[in-house]
N, C-alpha and C positions, 0 to 999 in steps of 0.2 A: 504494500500500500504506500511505502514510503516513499518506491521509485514513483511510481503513476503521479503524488503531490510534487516531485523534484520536476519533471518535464514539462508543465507548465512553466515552472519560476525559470529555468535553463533557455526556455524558448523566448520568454520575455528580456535574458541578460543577453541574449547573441544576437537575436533578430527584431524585435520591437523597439527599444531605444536605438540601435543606428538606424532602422527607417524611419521612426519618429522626427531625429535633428537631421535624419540625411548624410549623417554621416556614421563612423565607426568609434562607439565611447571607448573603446577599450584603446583608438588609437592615442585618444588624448591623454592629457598630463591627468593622472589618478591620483598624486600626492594629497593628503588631505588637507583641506581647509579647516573642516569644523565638522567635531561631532556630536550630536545634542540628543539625548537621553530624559524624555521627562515622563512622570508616573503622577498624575494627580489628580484628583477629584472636583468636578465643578458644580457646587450644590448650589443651587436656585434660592434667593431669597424667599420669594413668594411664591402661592401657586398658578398666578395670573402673569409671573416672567416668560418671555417667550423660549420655549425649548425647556427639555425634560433635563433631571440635573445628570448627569453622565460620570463617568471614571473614564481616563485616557492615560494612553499610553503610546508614545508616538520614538520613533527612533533612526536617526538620519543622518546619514554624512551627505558634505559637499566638497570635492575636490577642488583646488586651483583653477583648474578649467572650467567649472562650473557643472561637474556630473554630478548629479543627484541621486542618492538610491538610499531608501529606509522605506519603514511602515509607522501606520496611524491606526490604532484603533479605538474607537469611542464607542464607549460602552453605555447607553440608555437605562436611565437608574427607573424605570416606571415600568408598570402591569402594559404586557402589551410592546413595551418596546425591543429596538432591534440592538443590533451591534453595525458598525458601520469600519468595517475595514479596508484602508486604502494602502497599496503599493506603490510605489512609486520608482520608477527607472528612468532618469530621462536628464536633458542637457538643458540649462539654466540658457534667458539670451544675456550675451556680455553688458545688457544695458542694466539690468535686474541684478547681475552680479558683482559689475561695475559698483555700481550703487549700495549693496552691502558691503563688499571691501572698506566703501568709504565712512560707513556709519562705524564699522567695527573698528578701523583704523584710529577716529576722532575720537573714538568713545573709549582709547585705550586696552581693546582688551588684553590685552598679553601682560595687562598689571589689574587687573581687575580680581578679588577675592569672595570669596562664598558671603552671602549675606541672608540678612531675612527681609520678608515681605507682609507687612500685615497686612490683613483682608479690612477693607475698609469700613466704615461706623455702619452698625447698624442701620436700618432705615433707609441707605446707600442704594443704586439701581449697580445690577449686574452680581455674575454668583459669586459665592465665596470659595476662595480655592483651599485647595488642604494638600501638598506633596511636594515635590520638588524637579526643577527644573535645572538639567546640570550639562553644561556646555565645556566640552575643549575645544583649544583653537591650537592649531599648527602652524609654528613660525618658520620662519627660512635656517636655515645651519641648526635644526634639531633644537631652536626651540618649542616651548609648550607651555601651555597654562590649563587647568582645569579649575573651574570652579562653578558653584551652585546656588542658587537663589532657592530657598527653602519659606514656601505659603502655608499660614497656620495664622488662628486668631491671637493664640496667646502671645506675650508680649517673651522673647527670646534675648532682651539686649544683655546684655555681659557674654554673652556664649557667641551669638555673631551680632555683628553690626546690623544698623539697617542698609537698605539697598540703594545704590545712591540713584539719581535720574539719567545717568550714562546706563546704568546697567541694563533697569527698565526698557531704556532704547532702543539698548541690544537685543534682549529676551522677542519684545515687540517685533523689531525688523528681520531676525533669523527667522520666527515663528510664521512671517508675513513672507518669507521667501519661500519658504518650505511649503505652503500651501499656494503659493504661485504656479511652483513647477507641481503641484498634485492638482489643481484644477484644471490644467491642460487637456484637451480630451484628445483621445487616442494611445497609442500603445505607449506614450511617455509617462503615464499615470492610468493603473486603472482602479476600479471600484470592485469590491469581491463580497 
């Protein structure tokens, strides 16, 4: 059973992403750029918020050249709902990518440190998160940084910092990359 799940995924890493960009992702530069890892829960304040509250789990690299390959899956916390898993294989455009570089560049990250994030005052529009979101980023001559933005109500200060509005930026605009190239339709992203 394990081979018959493998030959889907194997058909989508040789033949759908280089017909998708048109070209061959394996010919490109693979070095990584950035690996982002998050597990968190997004609980709905109300029960009139739009969308049911979920658990997600999403898991991505992006190369130097701008190849893409991870999975998302968001799990529907309600009677009735689904799971929504997305794949994704596929080549960034240099405009999109261009453009992260330069948030991630401004925003320091190769010095940036785990932090915390509190979920904002009750009564606030939008869910509360509960997990953590944890990013490396890959420098030129073997440098490295990892670090992680941890979402929770309770107040964490002496253990980590808070999170500064660089970081935010960051979380925001990787997160906003990553669902660029998975909204694409066709064999650069699909839905399962």
């Amino acid at each position: 059973m394990r081979r018959i799940a493998f030959i889907p995924i194997l058909l989508l890493w040789t033949s759908g992403p280089a017909t998708a960009a048109g070209q061959n992702l394996c010919a490109a530069d693979l070095h990584r750029l950035l690996r982002v890892t998050s597990t968190f829960s997004a609980i709905q304040r109300s029960p009139s918020a739009p969308g049911p509250s979920q658990d997600v789990f999403e898991d991505f690299v992006v190369s130097r050249s701008g190849v893409v390959v991870g999975q998302a899956v968001h799990d529907e916390l309600c009677d009735n709902c689904t799971t929504h898993n997305t794949v994704v294989a596929g080549q960034a455009s240099m405009q999109d990518l261009n453009s992260l570089r330069q948030v991630i560049d401004s925003n320091h990250i190769g010095i940036q440190t785990s932090c915390f994030q509190a979920n904002l005052e009750e009564g606030t529009v939008g869910p509360r998160l509960f997990g953590t979101f944890e990013l490396t980023w890959y420098g030129r001559n073997g440098r490295k940084n990892t670090w992680s933005v941890i979402y929770d109500n309770a107040d964490h200060e002496g253990i980590l910092p808070p999170c500064s509005p660089s970081v935010q930026t960051i979380v925001n605009t990787v997160r906003s990359f990553f669902s660029g190239v998975a909204s694409r339709p066709g064999p650069a992203g699909c839905n399962l």
